[in-house]
PyMOL CGO cylinders between C-alpha atoms (Angstrom):
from pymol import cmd
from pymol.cgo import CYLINDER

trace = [
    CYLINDER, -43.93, -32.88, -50.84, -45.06, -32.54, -47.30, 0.3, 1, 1, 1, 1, 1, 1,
    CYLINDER, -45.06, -32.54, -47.30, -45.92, -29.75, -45.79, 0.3, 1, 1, 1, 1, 1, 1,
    CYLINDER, -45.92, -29.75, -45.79, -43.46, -29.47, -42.84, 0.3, 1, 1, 1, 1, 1, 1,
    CYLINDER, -43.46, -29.47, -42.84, -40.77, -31.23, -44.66, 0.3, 1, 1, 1, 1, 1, 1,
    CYLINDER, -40.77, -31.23, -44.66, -37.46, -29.29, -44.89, 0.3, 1, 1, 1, 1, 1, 1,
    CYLINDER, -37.46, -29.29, -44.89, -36.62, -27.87, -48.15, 0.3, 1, 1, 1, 1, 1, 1,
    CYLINDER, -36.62, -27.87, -48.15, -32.79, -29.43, -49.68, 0.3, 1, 1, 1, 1, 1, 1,
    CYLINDER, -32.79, -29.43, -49.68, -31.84, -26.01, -49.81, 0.3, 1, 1, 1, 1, 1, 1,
    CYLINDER, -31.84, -26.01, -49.81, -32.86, -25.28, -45.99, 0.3, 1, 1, 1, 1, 1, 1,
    CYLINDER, -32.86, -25.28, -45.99, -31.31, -29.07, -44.97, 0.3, 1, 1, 1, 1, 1, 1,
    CYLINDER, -31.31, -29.07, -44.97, -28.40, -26.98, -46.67, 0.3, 1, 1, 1, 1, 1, 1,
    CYLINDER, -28.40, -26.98, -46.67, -28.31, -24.04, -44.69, 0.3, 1, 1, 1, 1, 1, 1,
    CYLINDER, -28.31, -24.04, -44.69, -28.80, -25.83, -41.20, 0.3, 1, 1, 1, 1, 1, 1,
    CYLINDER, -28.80, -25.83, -41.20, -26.06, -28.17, -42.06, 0.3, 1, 1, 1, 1, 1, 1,
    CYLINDER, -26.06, -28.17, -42.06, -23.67, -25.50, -42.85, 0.3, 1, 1, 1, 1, 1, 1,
    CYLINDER, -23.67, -25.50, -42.85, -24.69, -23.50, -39.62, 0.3, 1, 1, 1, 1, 1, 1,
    CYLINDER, -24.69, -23.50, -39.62, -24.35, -26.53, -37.23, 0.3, 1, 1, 1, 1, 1, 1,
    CYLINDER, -24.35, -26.53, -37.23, -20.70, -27.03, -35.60, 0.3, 1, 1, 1, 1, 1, 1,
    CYLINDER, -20.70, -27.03, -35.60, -19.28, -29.42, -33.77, 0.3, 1, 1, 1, 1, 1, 1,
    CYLINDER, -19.28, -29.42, -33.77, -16.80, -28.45, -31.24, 0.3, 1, 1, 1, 1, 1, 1,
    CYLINDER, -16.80, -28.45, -31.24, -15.04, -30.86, -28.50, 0.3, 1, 1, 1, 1, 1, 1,
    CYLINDER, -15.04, -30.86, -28.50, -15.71, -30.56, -24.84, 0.3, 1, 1, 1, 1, 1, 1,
    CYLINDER, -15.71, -30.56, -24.84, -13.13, -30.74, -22.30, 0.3, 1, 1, 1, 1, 1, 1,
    CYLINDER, -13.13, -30.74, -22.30, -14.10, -31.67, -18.68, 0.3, 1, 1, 1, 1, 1, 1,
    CYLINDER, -14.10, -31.67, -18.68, -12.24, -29.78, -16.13, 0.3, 1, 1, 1, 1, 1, 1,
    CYLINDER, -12.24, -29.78, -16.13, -10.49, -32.04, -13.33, 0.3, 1, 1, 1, 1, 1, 1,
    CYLINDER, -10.49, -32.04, -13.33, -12.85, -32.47, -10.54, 0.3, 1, 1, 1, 1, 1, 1,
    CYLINDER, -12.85, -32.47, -10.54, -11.16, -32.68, -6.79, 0.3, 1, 1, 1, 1, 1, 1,
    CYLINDER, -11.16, -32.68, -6.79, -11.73, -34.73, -4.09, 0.3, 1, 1, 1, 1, 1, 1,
    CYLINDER, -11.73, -34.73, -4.09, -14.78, -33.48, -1.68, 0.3, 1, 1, 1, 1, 1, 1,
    CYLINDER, -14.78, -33.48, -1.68, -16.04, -34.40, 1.72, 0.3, 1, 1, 1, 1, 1, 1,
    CYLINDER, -16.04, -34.40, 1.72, -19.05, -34.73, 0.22, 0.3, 1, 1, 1, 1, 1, 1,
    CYLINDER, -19.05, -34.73, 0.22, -18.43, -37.49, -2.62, 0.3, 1, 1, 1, 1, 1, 1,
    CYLINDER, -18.43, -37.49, -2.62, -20.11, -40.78, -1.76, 0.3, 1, 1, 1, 1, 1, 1,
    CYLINDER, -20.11, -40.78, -1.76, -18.78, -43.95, -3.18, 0.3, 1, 1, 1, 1, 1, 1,
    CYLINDER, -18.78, -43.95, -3.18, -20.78, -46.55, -4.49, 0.3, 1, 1, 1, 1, 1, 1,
    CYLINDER, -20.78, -46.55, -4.49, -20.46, -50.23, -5.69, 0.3, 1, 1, 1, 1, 1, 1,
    CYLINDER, -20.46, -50.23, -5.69, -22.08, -51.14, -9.05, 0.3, 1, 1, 1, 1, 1, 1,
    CYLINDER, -22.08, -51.14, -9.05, -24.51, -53.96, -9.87, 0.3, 1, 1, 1, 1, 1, 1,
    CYLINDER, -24.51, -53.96, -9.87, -25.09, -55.70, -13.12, 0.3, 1, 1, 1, 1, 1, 1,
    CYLINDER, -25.09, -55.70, -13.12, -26.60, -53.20, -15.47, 0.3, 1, 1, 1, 1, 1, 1,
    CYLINDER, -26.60, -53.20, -15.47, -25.36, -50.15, -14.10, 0.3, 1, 1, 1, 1, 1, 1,
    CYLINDER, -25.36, -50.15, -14.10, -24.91, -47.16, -17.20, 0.3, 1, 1, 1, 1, 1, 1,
    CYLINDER, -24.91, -47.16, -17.20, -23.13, -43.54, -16.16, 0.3, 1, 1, 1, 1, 1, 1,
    CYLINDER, -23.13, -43.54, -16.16, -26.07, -41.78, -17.85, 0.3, 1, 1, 1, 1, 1, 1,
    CYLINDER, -26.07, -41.78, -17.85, -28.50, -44.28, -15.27, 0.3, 1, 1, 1, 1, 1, 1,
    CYLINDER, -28.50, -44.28, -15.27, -26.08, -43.39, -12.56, 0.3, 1, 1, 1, 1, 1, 1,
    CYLINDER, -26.08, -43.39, -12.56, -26.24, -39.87, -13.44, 0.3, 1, 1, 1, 1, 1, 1,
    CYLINDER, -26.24, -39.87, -13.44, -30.09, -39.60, -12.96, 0.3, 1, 1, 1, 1, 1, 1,
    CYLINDER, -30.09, -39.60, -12.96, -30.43, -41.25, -9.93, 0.3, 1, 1, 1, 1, 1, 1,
    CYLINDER, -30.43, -41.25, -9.93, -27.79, -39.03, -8.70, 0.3, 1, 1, 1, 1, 1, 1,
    CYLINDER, -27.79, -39.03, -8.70, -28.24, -35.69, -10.17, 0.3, 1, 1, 1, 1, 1, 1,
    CYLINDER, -28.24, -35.69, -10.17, -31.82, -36.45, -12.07, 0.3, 1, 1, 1, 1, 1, 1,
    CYLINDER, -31.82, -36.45, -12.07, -30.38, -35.09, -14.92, 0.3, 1, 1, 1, 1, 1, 1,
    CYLINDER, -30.38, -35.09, -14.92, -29.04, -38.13, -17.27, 0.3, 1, 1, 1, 1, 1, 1,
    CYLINDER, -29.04, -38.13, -17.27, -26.52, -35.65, -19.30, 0.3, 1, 1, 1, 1, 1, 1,
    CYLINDER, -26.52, -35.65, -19.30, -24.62, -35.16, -16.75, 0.3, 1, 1, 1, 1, 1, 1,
    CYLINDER, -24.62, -35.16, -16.75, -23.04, -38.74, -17.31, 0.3, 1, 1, 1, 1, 1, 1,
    CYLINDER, -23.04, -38.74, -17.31, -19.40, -37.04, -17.80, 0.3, 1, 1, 1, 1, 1, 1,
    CYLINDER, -19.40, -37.04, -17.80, -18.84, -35.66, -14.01, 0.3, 1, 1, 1, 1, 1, 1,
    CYLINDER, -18.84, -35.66, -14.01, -19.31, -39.23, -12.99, 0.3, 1, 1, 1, 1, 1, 1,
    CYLINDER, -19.31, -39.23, -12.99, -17.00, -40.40, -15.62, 0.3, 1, 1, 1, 1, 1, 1,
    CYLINDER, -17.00, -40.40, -15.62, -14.52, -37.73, -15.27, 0.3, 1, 1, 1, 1, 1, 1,
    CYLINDER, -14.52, -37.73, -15.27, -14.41, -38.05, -11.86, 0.3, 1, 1, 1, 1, 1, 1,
    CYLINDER, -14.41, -38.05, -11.86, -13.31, -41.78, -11.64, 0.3, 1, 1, 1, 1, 1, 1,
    CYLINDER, -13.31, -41.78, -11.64, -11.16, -41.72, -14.69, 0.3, 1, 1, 1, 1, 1, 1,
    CYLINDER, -11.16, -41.72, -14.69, -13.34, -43.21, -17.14, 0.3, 1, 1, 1, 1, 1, 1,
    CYLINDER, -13.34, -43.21, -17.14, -12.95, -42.86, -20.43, 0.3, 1, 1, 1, 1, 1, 1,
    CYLINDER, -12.95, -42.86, -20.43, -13.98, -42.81, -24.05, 0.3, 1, 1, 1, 1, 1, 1,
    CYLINDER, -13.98, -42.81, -24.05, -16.20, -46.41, -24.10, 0.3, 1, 1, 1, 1, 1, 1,
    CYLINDER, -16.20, -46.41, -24.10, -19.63, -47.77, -23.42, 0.3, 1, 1, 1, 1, 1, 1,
    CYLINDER, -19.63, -47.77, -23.42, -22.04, -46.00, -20.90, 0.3, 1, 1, 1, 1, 1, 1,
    CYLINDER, -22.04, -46.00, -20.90, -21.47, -49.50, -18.73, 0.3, 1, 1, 1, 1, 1, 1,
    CYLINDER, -21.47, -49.50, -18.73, -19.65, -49.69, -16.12, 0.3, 1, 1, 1, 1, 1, 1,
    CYLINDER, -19.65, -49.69, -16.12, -18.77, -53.73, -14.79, 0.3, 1, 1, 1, 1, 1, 1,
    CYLINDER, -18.77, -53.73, -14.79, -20.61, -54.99, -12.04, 0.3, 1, 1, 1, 1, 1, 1,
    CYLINDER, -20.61, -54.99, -12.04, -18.80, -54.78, -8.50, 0.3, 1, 1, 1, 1, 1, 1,
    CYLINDER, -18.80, -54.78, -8.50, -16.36, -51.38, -9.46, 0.3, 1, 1, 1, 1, 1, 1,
    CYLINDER, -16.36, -51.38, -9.46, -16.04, -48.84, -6.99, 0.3, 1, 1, 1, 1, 1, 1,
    CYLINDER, -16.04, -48.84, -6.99, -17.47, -45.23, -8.20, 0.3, 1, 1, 1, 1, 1, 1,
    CYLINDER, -17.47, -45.23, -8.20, -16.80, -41.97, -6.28, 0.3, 1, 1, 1, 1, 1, 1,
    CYLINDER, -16.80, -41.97, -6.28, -20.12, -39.83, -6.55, 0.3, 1, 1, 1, 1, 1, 1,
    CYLINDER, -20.12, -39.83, -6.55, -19.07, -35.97, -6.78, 0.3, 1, 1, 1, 1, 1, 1,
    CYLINDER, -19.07, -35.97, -6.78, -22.40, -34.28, -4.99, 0.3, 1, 1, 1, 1, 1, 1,
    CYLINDER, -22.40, -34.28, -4.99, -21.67, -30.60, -4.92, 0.3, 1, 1, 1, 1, 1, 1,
    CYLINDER, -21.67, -30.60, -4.92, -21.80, -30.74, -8.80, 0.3, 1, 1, 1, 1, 1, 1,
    CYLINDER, -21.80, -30.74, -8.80, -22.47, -26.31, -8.97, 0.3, 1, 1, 1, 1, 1, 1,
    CYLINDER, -22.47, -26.31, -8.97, -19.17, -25.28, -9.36, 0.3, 1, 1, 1, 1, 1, 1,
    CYLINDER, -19.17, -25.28, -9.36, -17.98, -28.79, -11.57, 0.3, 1, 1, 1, 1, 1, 1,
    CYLINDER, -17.98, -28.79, -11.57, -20.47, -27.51, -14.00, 0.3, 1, 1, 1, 1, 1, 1,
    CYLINDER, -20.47, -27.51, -14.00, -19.62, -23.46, -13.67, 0.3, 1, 1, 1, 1, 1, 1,
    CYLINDER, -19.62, -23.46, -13.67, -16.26, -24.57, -14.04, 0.3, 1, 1, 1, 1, 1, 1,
    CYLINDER, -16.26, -24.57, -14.04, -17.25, -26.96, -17.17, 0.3, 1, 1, 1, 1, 1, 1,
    CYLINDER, -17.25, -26.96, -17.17, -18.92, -23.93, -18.61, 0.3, 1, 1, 1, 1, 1, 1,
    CYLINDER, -18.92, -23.93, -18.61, -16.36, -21.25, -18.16, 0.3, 1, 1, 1, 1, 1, 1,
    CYLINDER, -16.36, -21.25, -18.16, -13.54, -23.55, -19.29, 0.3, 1, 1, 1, 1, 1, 1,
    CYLINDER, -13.54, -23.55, -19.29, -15.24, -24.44, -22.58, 0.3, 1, 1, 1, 1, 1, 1,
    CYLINDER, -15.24, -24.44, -22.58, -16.38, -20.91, -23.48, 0.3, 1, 1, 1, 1, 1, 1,
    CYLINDER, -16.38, -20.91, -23.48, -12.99, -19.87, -23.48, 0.3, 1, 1, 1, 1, 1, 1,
    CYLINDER, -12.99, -19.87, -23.48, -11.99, -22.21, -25.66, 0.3, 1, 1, 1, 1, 1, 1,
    CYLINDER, -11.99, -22.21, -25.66, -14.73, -21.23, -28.18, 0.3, 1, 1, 1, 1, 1, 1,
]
cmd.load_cgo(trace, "trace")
């Protein structure tokens, strides 16, 4: 056995700790602020996402914003994106609406 290898009886007791909840992504309005973009070949929301917010997790505000939904992380080549920008309160809102639910 290795020394930093898990136990079966601690794989046992992470497993039974670890649970899986859905997210829900509150509706995100239309802002003076939102830019719109075009996509190229090779475009991914999680891409997007980082060269918008720098922060490639926060895929979903890009995806909830233009109605995109469960899928690939690719979005086709030429489709018109809105970019939210003031993403503080989308993501208080994200948070507060999902702890509730917990």
């Amino acid at each position: 056995m290795r020394r930093y290898s898990p136990t079966p009886a601690i794989i046992e007791k992470i497993t039974k700790t670890i649970k899986h909840r859905t997210s829900f992504c509150p509706k995100i309005a239309l802002q003076d602020s939102d830019s719109y973009i075009r996509t190229r070949a090779g475009d991914r929301l999680d891409n997007l996402a980082f060269e918008f917010y720098s922060d490639v997790s926060l895929w979903w505000i890009i995806a909830t914003a233009n109605n995109i939904g469960k899928g690939s992380f690719a979005v086709k080549p030429g489709t018109k994106l809105r970019i939210p920008r003031d993403i503080t309160q989308i993501i208080e809102d994200y948070r507060n609406f999902n702890e509730f639910r917990r």
